[in-house]
N, C-alpha and C positions, 0 to 999 in steps of 0.2 A: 870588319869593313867600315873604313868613315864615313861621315854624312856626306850630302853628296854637298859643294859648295854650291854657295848663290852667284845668279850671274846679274851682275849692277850697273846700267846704265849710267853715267854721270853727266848730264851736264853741265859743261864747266863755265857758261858765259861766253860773250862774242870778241872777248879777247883781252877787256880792261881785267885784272888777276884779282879786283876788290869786289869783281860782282859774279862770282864764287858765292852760291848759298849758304849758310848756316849746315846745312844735311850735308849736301855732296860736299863737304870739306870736311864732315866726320867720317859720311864714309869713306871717301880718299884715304883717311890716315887709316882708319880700321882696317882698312881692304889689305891681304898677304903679297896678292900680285895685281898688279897695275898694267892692262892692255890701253893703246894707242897708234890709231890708224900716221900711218907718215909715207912720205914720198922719199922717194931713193935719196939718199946724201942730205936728207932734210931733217929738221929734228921735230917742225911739227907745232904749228899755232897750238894747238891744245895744249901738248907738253909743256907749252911756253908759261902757260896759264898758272899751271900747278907741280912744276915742279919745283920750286922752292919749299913746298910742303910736303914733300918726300922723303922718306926716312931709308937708312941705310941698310934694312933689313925686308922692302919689300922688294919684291921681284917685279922689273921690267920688262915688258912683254910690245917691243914695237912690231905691230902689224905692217908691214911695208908692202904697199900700190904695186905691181907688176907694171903698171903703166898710170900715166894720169890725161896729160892732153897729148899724148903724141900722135902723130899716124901710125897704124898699126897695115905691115903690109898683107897681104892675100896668101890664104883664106883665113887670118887671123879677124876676130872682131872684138872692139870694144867690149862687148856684150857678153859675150862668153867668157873672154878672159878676165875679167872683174867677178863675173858668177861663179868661176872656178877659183879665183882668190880667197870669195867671202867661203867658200867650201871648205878651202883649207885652214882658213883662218879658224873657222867653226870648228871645227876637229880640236887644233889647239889649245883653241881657250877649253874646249869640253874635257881635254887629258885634265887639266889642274883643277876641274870641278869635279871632275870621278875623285881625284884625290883628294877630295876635302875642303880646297882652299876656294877662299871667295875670287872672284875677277871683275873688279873696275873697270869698266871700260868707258874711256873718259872721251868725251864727244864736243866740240866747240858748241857752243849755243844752245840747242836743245835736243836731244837724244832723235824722238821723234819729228822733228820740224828738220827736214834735207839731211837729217844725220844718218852717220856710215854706221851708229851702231844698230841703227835699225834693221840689217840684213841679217847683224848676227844675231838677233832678238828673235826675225821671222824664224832663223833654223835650231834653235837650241830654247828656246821659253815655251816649248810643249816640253821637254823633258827634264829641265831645271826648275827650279824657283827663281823667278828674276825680278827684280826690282827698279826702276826706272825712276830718276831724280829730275823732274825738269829744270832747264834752264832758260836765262833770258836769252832770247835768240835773236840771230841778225838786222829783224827788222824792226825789231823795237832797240835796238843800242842805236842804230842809225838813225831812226826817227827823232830820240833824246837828243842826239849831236847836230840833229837839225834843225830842233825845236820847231818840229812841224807835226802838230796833232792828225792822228791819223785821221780819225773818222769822229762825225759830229751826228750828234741824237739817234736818227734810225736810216743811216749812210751804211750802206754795206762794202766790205774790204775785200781785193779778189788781189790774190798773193801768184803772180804770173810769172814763169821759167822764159826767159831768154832764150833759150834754144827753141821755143816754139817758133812755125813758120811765120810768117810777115803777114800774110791774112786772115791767119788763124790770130792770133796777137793783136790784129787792128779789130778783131773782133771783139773779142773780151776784153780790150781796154773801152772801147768805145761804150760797151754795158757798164761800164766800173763806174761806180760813186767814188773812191779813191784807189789806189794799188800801189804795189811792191811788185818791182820786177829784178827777179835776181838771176844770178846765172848770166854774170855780162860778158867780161872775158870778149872770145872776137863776136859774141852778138852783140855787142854796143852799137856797131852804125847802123846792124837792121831796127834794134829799137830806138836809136834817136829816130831815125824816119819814119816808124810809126808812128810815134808821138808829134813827131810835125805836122805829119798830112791829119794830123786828129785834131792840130791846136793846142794839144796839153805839152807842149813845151816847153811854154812860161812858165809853168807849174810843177813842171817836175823839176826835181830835187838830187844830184848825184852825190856819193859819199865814196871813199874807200877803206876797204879795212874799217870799220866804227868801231870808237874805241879805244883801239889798240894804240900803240906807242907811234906809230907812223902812220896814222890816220891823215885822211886828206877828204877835204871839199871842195871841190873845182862845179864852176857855171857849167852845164849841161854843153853850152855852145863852145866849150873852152877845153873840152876833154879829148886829149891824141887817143884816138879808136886803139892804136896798135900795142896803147900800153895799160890798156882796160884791165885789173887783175881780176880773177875770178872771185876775190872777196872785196867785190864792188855793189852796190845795187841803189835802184833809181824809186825811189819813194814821189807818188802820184797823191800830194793830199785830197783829202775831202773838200768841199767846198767847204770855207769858214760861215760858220753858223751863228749870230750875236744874243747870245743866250740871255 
């Protein structure tokens, strides 16, 4: 009977292909087969990343979404059908670890930090050996492309989801020394209006995509709500500090 294989988180970076660590671009090429989350007909920011460092002998394992933003009709929910995706996804990747082989699972930004490989980490890292590579993630690629230091001396950072409610949100910004609010998409107008009725408007920071080949920075007051992508997010610096 073979060893059993490892199961290897990768973080591949928030999208530029040069900020790929030293590690996870060994184990990329060492790894037999290569898993990667994707949307139906899409080939997959991550993919984007590292596939030019792919060889013709390992084996491609696209994990494809059942769904991503759409409406799901009744009694279907969001919630279960992504829980029974990561299920069978899990299953998957565990046939090629019974058999031996390692599986990469290559994650945009950082595995742990909003990453999808983290689901398959929670149901298969009691019974494998798994390995986790961190990478630089969303909110430091965008901050870089901002050049807007996050936080100064002893300024505490609160890393805030979009999808929170409008007073739940006015809250924790309101405590924040600086923040990162991701997850924009259609919550863009509910968070520009937080931020106004807070003041920190002037101050916050919009980006899309950081990084990547179509990267954009549009003024906060300048951004159409409707075409907000979900790999946008609004960087709330710290107050500058004169060291």
């Amino acid at each position: 009977m073979p060893a059993r294989g490892r199961l290897i988180g990768l973080g591949v970076g928030p999208g530029d292909p040069e900020l790929i660590t030293l590690k996870a671009l060994r184990l990329l090429r060492e790894s037999p087969v290569v898993a990667y989350f994707v949307a139906k007909g899409k080939k997959g920011n991550a993919f984007g990343i590292i596939e030019d460092h792919l060889v013709p002998q390992q084996t491609l394992m696209p994990l494809v979404y059942p769904v991503t933003t759409e409406v799901l009709p009744a009694p279907l929910s969001y919630e279960q059908v992504i829980s029974d995706f990561y299920d069978t996804a899990s299953v998957d990747v565990a046939a090629h670890l019974d058999a031996g082989r390692d599986v990469a699972v290559i994650c945009e930004g950082d595995p742990f930090f909003y990453g999808s490989y983290m689901y398959l980490h929670d149901r298969l890292a009691e019974r494998y050996e798994a390995q986790v590579i961190p990478g630089v993630c969303s909110m430091l690629g965008g901050a870089s492309v901002l050049g807007a230091p996050l936080v100064y001396r002893n300024q505490s950072l609160s890393v805030l989801s979009g999808v929170l409610p409008h007073d739940e949100l006015k809250r924790r910004l309101a405590d924040a020394d600086a923040a990162v609010i991701m997850k924009l998409g259609r919550n863009f107008t509910k968070v520009r209006q937080v931020l106004e009725e807070l003041g920190l408007a002037s101050r916050a920071l919009y980006v899309e995509r950081a990084t990547m080949a179509n990267q954009k920075i549009v003024a906060l007051d300048q951004v159409d709500p409707t075409s907000s992508p979900y790999f946008s997010l609004i960087i709330v610096p710290g107050e500058r500090w004169q060291g």
